[in-house]
C-alpha positions, 0 to 999 in steps of 0.5 A, a space after each residue: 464530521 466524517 474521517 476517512 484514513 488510507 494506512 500503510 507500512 509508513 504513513 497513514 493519510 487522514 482526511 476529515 470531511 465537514 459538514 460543508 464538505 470542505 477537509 482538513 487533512 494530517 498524516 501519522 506513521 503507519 498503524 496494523 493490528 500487526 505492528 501497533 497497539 491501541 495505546 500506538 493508535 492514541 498517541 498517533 492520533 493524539 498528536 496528529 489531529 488537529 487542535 481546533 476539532 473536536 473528535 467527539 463531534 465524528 459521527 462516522 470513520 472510515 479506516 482502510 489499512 493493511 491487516 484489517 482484512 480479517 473480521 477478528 483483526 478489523 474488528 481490533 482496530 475498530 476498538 482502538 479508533 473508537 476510544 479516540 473517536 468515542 462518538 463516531 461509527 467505525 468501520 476498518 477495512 482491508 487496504 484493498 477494498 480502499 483501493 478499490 473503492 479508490 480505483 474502480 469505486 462500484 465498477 468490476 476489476 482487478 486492483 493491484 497494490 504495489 507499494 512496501 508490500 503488494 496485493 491483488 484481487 479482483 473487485 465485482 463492484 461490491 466485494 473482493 475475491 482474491 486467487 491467490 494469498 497475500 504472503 508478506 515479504 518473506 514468501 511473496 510480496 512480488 512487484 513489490 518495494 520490498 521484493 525489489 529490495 530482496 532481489 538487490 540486496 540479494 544481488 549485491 551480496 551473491 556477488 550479482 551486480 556490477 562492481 560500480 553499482 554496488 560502490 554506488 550502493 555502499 556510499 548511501 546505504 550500510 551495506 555491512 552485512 550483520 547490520 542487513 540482516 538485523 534490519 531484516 530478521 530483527 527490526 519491527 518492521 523489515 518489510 519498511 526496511 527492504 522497501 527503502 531501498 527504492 530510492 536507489 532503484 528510482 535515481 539508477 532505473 536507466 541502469 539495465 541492471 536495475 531497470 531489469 531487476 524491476 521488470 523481474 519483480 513485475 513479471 514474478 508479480 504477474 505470472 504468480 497473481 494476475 495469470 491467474 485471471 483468465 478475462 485479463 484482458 477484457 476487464 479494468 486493471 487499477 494499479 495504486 501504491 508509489 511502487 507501481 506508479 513510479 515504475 510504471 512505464 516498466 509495468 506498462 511495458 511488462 503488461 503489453 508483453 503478455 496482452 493487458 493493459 492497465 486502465 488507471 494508476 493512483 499513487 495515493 488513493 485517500 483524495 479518491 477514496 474521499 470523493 467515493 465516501 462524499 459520493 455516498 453521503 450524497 446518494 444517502 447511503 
């Protein structure tokens, strides 16, 4: 058996693949070198794979999650799955090798991941080279669920948004501004927390304001990062994340004003990123 897993801030997609390629799947909560320990992996994987499979008799997982970029912190993570999966060989790779893997599988591009957080680099069919650093929430993140969630929440406490809206806001969220800015500067996971304001942003894009606020996210998101590649034009541009496919007529329209266009959108890329690694197994690699 093979497992092949696609993490986020929120959830990790598990897919495993048979030896007659047929798959069982299941979903755990989102697991980082950055926010989970090895006991957070065990019990994840405790309760989330299925009863009627052996882990022991995994031969191989394929593990693609935020934080996993860095040799030290992959390597982490590679230590953790491998106490659930003692048998298997494991390899934890950045989430934007998996979305390339995903999106332009051995083809030259640019990927863009534009969910909770976002990030962008340019894939020459093997290896990612990325322009410009992935900052998190707090300096960066631009296009972003949880730079969206910034600029409203921003917007609503400068005083910034109509009042109608903002009523709107306050009926589904706690807009108290001692609980926001404990979300924000105290709770595990404040990137989460700024993301889930995206609903809002969805159920009122007709809204101006909102669809506005979108379109300022994305065109932050390209003039800092994919200005920064001079054959924008001439090369495949992937976009995956809920982000970025939930608003992508915003994004469509923000990349034919500056002379792009982008090539495919994936919202989840684990059912890709499955046929990418059956594909291999096949060609005996």
């Amino acid at each position: 058996m093979i497992v092949v897993a696609d993490s986020g801030a929120t959830k990790t997609d598990w897919r495993i693949i048979m030896e007659d390629f047929s798959s069982a799947s299941f979903e755990t909560v989102g697991l980082s070198p950055y926010f989970n320990t090895e006991l957070d992996f065990n019990d994840a994987l405790t309760h989330g794979f299925p009863k009627e499979l052996n882990p022991n008799e995994v031969s191989k997982v394929f593990f693609y999650g935020a934080g996993c970029g860095t040799q030290e912190r992959g390597s982490r993570v590679e230590s953790y799955l491998h106490s659930f999966f003692p048998a298997a060989e494991i390899f934890a790779w950045s989430d934007a090798l998996g979305a390339a893997h995903a999106l332009l599988h051995n083809d030259q591009g640019i990927i863009v991941i534009l969910g909770t957080g976002s990030n962008i680099s340019y894939y020459d069919g093997a290896k990612l080279e990325a322009k410009t650093p992935s900052l998190g929430f707090i300096l960066g993140d631009e296009g972003s669920g949880a730079h969206m969630g910034r600029l409203l929440l921003r917007d609503f406490f400068y005083g910034r948004m109509d009042s109608v809206l903002g009523k709107r806001l306050s009926s589904i969220y706690d807009m108290d501004l001692a609980h926001v800015l404990n979300m924000i500067y105290d709770s595990p996971k404040p990137s989460a927390y700024l993301a889930s304001f995206v609903p809002f942003l969805l159920n009122n894009v007709e809204n101006p304001y909102i669809s506005d606020l979108i379109t300022r996210s994305f065109e932050e998101m390209y003039q800092l990062h994919l200005s920064c590649y001079p054959n924008i034009r001439s090369i495949k541009i992937g976009v995956t994340g809920s982000v970025g496919c939930l608003f992508s007529s915003i994004l469509d329209r923000v990349a034919s004003q500056h002379g792009f266009k982008v090539y495919k959108y994936v919202r989840y890329p684990i059912s890709s990123l499955v046929d990418y690694h059956v594909n291999l197994y096949h060609s005996g690699r």
